[in-house]
Backbone and ligand atoms as CSV (ligand in chain L), in Angstrom:
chain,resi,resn,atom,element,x,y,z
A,1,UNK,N,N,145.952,116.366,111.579
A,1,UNK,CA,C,144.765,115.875,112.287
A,1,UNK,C,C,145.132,114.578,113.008
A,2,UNK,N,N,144.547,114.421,114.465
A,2,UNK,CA,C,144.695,113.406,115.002
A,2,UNK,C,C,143.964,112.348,115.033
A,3,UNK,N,N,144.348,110.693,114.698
A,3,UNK,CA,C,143.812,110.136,115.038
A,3,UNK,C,C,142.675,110.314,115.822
A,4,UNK,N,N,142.865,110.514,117.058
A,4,UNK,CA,C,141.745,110.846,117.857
A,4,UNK,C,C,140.328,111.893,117.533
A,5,UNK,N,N,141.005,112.468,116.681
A,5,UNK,CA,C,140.027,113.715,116.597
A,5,UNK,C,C,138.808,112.926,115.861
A,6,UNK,N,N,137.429,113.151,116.083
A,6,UNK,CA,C,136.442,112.737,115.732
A,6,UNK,C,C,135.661,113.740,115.252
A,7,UNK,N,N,135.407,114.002,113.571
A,7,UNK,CA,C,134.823,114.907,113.354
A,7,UNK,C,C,133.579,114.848,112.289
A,8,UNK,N,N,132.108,114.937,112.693
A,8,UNK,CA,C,130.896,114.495,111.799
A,8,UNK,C,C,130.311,115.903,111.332
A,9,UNK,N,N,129.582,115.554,110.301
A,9,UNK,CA,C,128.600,116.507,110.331
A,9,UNK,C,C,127.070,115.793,110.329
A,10,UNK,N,N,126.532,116.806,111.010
A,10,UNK,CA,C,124.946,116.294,111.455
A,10,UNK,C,C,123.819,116.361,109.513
A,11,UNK,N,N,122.898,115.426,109.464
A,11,UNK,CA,C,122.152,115.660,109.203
A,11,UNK,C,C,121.010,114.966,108.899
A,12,UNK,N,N,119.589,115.496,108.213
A,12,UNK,CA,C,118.669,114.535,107.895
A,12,UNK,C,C,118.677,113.926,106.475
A,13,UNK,N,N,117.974,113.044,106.448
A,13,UNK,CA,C,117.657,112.592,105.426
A,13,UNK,C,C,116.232,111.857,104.855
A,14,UNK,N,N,115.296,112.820,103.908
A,14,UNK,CA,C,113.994,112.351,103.785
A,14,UNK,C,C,114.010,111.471,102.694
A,15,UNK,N,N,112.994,110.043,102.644
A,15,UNK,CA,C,113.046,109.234,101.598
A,15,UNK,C,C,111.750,109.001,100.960
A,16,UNK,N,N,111.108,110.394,100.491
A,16,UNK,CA,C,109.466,109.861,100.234
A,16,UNK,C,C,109.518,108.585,99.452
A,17,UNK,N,N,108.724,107.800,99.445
A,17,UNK,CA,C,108.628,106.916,98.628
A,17,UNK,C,C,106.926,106.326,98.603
A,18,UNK,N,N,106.533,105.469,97.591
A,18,UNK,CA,C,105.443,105.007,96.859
A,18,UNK,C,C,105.913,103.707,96.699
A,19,UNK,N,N,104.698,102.709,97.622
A,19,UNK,CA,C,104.351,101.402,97.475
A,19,UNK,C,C,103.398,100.333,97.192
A,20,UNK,N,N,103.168,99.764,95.877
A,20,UNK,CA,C,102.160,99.365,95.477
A,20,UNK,C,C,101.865,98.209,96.368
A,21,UNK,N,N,100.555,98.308,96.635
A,21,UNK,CA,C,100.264,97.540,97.269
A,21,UNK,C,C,99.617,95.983,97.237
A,22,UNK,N,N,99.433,95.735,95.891
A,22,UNK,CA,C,99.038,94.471,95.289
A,22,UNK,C,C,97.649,94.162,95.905
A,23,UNK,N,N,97.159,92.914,95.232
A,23,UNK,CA,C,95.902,92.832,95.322
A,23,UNK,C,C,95.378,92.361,96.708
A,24,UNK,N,N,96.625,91.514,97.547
A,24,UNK,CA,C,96.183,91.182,98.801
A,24,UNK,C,C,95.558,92.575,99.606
A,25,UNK,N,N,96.958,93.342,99.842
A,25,UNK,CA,C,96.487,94.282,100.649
A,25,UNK,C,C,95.466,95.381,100.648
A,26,UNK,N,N,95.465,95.241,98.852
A,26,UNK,CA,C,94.491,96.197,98.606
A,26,UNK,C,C,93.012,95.739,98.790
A,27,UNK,N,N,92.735,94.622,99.118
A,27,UNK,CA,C,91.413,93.506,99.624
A,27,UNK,C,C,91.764,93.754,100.768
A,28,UNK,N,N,92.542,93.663,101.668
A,28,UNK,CA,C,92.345,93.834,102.958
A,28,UNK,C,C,91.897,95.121,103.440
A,29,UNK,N,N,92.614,96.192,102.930
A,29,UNK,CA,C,92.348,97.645,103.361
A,29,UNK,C,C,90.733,97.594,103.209
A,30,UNK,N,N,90.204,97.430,101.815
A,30,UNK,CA,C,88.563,97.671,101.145
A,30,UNK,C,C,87.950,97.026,102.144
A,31,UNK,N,N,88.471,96.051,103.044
A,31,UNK,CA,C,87.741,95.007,104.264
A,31,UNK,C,C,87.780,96.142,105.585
A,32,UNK,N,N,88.611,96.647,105.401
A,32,UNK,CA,C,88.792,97.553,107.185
A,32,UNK,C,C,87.801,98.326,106.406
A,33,UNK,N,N,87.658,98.964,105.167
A,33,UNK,CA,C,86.640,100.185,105.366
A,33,UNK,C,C,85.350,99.754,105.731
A,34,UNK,N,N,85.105,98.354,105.495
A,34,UNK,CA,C,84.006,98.284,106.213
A,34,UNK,C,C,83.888,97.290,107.381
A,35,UNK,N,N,84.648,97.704,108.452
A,35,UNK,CA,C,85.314,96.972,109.633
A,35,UNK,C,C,84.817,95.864,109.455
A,36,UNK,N,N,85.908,95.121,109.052
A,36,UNK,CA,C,86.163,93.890,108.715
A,36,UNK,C,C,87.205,93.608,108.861
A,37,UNK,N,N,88.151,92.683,109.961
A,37,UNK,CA,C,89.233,92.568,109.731
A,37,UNK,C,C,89.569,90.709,108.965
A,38,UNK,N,N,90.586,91.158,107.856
A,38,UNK,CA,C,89.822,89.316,107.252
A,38,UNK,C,C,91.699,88.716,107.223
A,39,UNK,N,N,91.408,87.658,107.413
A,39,UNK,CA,C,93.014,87.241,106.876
A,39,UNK,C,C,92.921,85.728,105.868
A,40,UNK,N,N,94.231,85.311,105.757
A,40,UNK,CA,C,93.878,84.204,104.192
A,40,UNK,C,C,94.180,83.130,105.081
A,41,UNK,N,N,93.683,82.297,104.462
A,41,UNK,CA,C,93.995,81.018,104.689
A,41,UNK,C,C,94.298,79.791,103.950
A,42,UNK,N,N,95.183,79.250,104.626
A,42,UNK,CA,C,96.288,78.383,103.225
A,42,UNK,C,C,95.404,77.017,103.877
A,43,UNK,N,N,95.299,76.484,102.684
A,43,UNK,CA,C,94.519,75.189,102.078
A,43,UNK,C,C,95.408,74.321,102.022
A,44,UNK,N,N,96.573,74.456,102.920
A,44,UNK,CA,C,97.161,73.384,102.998
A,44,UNK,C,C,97.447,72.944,104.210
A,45,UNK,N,N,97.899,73.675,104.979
A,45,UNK,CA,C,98.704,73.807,106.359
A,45,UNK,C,C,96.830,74.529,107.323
A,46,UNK,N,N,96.252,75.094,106.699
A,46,UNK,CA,C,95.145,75.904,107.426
A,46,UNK,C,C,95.050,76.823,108.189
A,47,UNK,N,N,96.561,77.542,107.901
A,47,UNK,CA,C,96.799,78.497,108.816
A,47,UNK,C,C,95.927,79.597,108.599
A,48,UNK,N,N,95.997,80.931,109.293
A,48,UNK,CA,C,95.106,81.546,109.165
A,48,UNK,C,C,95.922,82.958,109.176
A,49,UNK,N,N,96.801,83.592,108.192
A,49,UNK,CA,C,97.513,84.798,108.355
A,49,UNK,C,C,97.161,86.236,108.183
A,50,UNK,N,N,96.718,86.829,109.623
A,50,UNK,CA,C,96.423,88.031,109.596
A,50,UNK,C,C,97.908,89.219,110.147
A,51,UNK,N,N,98.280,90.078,109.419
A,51,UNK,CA,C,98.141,90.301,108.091
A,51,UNK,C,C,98.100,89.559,106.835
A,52,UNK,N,N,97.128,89.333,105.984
A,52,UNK,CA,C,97.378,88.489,105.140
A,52,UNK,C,C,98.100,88.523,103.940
A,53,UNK,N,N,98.464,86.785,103.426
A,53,UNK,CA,C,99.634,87.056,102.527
A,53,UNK,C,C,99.096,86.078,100.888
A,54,UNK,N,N,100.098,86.685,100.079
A,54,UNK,CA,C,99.508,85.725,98.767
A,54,UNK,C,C,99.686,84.194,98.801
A,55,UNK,N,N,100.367,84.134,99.648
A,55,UNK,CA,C,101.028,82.967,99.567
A,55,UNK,C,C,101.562,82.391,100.652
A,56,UNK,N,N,101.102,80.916,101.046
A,56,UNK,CA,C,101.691,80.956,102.505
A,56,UNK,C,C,102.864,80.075,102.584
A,57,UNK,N,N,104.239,81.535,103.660
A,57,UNK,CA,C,105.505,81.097,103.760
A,57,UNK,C,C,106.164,79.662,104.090
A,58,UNK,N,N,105.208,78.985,104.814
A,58,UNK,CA,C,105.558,78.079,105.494
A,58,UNK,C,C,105.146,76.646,103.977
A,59,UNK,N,N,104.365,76.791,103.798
A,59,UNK,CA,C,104.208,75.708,102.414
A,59,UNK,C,C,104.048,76.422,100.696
A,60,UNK,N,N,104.548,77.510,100.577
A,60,UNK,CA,C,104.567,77.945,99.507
A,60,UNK,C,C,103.379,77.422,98.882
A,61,UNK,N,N,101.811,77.749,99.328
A,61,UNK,CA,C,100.727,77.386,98.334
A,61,UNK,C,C,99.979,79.139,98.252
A,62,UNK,N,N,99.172,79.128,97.184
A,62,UNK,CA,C,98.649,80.461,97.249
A,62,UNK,C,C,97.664,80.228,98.018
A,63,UNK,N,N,97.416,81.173,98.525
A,63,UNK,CA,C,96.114,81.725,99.375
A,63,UNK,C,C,95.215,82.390,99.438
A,64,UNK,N,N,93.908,81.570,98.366
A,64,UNK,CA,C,92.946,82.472,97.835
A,64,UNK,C,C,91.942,82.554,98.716
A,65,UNK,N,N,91.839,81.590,99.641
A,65,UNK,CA,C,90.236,81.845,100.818
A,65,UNK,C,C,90.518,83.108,102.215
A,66,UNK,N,N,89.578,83.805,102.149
A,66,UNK,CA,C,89.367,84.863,102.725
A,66,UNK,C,C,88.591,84.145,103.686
A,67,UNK,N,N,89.007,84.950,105.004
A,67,UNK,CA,C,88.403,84.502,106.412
A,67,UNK,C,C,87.941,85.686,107.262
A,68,UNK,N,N,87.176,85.986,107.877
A,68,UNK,CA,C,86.756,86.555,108.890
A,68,UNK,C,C,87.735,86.646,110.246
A,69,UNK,N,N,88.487,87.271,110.886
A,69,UNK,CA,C,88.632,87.068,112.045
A,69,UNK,C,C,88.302,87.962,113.171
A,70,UNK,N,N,88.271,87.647,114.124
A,70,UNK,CA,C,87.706,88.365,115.525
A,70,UNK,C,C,88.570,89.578,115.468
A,71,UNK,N,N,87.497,90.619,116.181
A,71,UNK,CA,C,88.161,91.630,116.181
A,71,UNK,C,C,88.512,91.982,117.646
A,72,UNK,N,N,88.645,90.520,118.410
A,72,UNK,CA,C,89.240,90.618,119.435
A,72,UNK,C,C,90.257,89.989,119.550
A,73,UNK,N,N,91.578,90.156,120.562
A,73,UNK,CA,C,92.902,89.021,120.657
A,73,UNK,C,C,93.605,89.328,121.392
A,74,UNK,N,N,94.343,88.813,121.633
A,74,UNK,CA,C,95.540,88.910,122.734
A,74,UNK,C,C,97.103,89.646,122.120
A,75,UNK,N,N,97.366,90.313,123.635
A,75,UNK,CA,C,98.986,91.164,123.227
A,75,UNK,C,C,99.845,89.476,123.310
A,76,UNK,N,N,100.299,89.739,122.694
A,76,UNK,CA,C,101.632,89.018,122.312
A,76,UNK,C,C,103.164,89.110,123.235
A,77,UNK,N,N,103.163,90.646,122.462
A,77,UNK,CA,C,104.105,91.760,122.996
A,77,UNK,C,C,104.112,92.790,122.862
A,78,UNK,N,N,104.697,94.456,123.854
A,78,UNK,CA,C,104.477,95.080,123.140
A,78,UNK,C,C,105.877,96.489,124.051
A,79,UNK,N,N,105.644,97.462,123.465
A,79,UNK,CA,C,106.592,98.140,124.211
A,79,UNK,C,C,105.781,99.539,124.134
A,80,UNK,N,N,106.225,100.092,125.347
A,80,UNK,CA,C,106.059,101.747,125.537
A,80,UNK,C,C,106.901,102.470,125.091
A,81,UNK,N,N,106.358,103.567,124.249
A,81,UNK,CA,C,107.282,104.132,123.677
A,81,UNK,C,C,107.241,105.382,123.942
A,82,UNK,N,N,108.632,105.964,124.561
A,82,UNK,CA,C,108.146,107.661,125.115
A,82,UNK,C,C,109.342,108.388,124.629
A,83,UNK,N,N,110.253,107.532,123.478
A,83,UNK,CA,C,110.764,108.558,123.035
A,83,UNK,C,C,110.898,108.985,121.552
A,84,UNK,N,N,110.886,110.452,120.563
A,84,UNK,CA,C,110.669,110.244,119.811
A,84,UNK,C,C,111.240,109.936,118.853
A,85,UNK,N,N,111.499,109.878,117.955
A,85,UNK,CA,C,112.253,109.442,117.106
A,85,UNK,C,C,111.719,109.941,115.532
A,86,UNK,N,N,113.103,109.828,114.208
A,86,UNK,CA,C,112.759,110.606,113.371
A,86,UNK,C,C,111.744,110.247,112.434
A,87,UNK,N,N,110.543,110.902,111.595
A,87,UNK,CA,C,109.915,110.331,110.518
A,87,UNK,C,C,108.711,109.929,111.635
A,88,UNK,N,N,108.703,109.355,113.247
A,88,UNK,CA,C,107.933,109.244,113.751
A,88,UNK,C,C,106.381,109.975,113.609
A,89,UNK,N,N,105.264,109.770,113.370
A,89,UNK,CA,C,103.983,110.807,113.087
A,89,UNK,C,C,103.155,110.850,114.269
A,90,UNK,N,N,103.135,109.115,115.037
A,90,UNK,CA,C,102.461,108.840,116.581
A,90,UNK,C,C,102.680,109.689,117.532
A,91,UNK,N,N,101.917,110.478,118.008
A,91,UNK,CA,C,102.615,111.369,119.411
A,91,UNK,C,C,102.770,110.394,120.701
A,92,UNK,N,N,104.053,110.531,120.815
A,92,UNK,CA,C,104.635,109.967,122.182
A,92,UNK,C,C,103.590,110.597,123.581
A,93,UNK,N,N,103.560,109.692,124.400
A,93,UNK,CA,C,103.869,108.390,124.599
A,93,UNK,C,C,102.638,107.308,123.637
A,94,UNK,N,N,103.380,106.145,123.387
A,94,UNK,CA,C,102.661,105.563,123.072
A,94,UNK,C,C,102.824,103.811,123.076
A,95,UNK,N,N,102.005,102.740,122.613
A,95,UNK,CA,C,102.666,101.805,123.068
A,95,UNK,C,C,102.099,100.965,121.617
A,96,UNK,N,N,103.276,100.188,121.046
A,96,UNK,CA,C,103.289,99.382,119.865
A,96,UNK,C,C,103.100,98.189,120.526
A,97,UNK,N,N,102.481,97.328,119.423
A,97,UNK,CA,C,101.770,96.187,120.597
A,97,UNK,C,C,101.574,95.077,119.252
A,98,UNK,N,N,102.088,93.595,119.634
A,98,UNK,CA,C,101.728,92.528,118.350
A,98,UNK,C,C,100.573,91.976,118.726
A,99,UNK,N,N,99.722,91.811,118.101
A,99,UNK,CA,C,98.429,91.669,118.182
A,99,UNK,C,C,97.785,90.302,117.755
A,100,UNK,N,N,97.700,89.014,118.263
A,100,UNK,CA,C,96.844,87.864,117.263
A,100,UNK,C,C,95.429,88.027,118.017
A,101,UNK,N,N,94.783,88.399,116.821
A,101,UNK,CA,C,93.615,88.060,116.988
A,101,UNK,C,C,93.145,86.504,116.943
A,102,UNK,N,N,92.097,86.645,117.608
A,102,UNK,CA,C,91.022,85.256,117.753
A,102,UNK,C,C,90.675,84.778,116.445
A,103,UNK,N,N,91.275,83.496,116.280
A,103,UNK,CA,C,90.967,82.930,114.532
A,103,UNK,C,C,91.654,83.566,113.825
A,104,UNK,N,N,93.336,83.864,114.288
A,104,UNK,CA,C,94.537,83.882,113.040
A,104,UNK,C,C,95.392,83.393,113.755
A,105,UNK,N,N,96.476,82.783,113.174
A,105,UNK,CA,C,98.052,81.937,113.506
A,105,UNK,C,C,98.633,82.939,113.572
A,106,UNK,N,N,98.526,84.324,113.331
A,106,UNK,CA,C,100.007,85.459,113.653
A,106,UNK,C,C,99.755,86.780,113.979
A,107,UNK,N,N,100.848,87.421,114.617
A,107,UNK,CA,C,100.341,88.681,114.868
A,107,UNK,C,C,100.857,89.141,114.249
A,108,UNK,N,N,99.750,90.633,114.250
A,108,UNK,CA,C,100.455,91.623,113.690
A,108,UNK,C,C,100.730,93.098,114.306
A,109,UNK,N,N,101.000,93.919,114.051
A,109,UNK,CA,C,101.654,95.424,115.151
A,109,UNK,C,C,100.340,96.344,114.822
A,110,UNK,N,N,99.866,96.962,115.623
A,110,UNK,CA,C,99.298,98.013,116.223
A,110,UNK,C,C,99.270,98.726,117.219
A,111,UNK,N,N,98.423,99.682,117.596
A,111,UNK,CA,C,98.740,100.289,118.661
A,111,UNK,C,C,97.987,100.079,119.761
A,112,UNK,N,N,98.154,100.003,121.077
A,112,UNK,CA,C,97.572,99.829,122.544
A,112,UNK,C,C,97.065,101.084,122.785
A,113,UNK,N,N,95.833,101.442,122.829
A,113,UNK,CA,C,95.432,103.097,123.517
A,113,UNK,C,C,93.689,103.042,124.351
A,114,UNK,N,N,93.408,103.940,124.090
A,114,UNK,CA,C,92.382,104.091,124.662
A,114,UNK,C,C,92.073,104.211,126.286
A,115,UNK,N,N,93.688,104.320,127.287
A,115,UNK,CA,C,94.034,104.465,128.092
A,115,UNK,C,C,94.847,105.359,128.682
A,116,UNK,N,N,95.209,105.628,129.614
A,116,UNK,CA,C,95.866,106.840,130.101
A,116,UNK,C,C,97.318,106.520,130.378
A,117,UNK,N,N,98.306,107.211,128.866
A,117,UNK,CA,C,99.047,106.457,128.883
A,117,UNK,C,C,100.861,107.321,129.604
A,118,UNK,N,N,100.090,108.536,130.339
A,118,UNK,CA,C,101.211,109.511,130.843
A,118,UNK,C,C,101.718,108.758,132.055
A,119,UNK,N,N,101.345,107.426,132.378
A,119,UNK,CA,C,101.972,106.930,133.663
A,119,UNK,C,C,102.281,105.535,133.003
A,120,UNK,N,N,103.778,104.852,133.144
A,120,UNK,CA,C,104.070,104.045,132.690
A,120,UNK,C,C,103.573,102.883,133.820
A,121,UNK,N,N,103.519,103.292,135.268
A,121,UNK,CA,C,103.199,102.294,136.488
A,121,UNK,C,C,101.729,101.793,135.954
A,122,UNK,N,N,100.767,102.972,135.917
A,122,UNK,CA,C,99.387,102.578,135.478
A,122,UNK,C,C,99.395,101.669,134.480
A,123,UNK,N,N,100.263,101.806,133.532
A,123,UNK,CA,C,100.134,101.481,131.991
A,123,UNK,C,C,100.413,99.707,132.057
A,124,UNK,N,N,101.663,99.616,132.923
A,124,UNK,CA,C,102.134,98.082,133.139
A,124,UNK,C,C,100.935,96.716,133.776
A,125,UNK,N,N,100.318,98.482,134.798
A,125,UNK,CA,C,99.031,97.541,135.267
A,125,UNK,C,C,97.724,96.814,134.444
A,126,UNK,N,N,97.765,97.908,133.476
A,126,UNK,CA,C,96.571,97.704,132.193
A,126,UNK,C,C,97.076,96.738,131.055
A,127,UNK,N,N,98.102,96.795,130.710
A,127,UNK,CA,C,98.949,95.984,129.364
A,127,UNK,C,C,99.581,95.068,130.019
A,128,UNK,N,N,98.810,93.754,129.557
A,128,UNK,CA,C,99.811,92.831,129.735
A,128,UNK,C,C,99.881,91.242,128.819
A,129,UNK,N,N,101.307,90.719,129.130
A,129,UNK,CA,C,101.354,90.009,128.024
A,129,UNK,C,C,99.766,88.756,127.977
A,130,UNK,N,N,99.430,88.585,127.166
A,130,UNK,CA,C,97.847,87.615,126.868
A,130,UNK,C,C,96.830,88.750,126.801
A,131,UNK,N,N,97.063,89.546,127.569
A,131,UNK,CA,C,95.957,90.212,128.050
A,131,UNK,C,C,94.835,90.969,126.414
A,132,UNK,N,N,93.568,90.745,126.919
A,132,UNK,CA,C,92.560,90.411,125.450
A,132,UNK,C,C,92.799,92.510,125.438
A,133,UNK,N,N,92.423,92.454,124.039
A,133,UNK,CA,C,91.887,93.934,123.510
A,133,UNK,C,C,91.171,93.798,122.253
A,134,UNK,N,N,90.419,94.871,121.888
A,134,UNK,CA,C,89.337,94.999,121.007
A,134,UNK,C,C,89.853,95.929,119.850
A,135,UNK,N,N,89.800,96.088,118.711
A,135,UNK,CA,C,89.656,96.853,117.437
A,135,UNK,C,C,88.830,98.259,118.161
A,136,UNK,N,N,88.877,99.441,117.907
A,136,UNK,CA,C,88.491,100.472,117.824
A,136,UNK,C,C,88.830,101.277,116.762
A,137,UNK,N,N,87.505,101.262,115.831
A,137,UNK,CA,C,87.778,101.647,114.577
A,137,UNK,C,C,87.661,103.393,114.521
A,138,UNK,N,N,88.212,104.030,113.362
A,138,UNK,CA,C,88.266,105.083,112.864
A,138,UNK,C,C,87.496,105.780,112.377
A,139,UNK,N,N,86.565,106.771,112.805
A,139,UNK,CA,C,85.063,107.251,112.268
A,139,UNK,C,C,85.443,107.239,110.569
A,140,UNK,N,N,86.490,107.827,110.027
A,140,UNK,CA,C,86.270,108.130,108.934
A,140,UNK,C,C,87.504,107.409,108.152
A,141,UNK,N,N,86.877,106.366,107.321
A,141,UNK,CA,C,87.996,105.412,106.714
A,141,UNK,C,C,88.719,105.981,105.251
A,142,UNK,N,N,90.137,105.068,105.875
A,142,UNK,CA,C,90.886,106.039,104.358
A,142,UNK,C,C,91.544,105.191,103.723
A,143,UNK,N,N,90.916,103.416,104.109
A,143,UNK,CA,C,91.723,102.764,103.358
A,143,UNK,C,C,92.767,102.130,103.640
A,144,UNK,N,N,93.654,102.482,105.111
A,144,UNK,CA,C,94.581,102.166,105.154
A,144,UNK,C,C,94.235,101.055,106.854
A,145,UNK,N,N,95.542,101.054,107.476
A,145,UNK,CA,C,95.875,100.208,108.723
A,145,UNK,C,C,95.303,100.740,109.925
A,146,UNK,N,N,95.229,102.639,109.606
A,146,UNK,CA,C,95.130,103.263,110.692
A,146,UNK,C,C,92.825,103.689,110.380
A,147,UNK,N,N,92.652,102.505,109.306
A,147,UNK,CA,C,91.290,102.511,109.516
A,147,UNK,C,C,90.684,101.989,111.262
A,148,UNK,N,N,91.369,101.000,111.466
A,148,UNK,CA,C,91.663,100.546,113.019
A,148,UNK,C,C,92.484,101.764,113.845
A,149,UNK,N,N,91.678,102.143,114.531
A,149,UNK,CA,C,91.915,103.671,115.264
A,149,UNK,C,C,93.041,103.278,116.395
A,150,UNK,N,N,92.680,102.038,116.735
A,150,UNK,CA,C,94.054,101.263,118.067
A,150,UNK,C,C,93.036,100.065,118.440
A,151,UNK,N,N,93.991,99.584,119.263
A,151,UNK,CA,C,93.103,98.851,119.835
A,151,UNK,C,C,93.114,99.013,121.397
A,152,UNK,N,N,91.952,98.561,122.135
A,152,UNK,CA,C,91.788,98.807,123.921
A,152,UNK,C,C,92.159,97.577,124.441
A,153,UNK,N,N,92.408,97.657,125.673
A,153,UNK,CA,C,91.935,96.390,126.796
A,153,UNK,C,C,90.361,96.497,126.859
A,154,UNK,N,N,89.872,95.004,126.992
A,154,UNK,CA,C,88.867,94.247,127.338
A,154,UNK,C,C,88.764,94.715,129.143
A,155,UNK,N,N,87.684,95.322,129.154
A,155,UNK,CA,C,87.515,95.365,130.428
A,155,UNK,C,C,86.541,94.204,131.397
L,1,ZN,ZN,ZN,100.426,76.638,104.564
């Protein structure tokens, strides 16, 4: 065999797995079921971290006060995504998008929709970086991230 010769074999690999979700997130989810999006806030620094965390990174204090935040905010960043990829469940095209809402210090990832997203020219015109969007929730809640159905542009 030669050096040169390059020889693989193809395949997949599935990793079900199970993640507890601790008490933060599991308060946050029970908050989307009843559209509410809430994040914590550290009593020290006053930040305001949506997704929220037990503890905030920046001053290591816990973070027991629960906040309200807007369920409106600005893209951050975000990308179009039109190709698919494995384990993927989102039908392409679609566009992942960091999200701070109004009254939190951070974003977090969701999705950009509620638009017509088979033209990437149109799409550049509608999405843009600052540009405000709204929560559009999920008729029927299950608890999770995708209780928030996507979010739109602010027209
Ligand atoms: Zn802090």
């Amino acid at each position: 065999m030669s050096k040169e010769e390059y020889r693989i074999v193809k395949g997949q690999v599935m990793v079900p797995y199970e993640l507890a979700l601790g008490r933060t997130w599991s308060e946050f989810y029970d908050y989307l079921k009843e559209e509410k999006i809430m994040g914590k806030k550290c009593g020290k620094c006053s930040r305001v971290l949506v997704p929220p965390r037990s503890f905030c990174p920046r001053c290591f204090e816990d973070m027991d006060e629960w906040v309200e935040v807007s369920q409106e905010g600005v893209v951050e960043t975000w990308v179009y995504v039109n190709m698919p990829f494995f384990a993927q469940e989102i039908k392409i095209p679609f566009i992942s998008a960091q999200i701070r809402l109004d009254g939190s210090d951070t974003g977090f990832i969701h999705q950009v929709a509620g638009i017509d997203l088979s033209d990437f020219d149109s799409v550049r015109e509608t999405v843009k970086l600052g540009g405000r969007v709204k929560a559009v929730w999920s008729k029927e809640k299950k608890g999770n991230i995708l209780d928030i159905a996507y979010f739109e542009p602010v027209k």
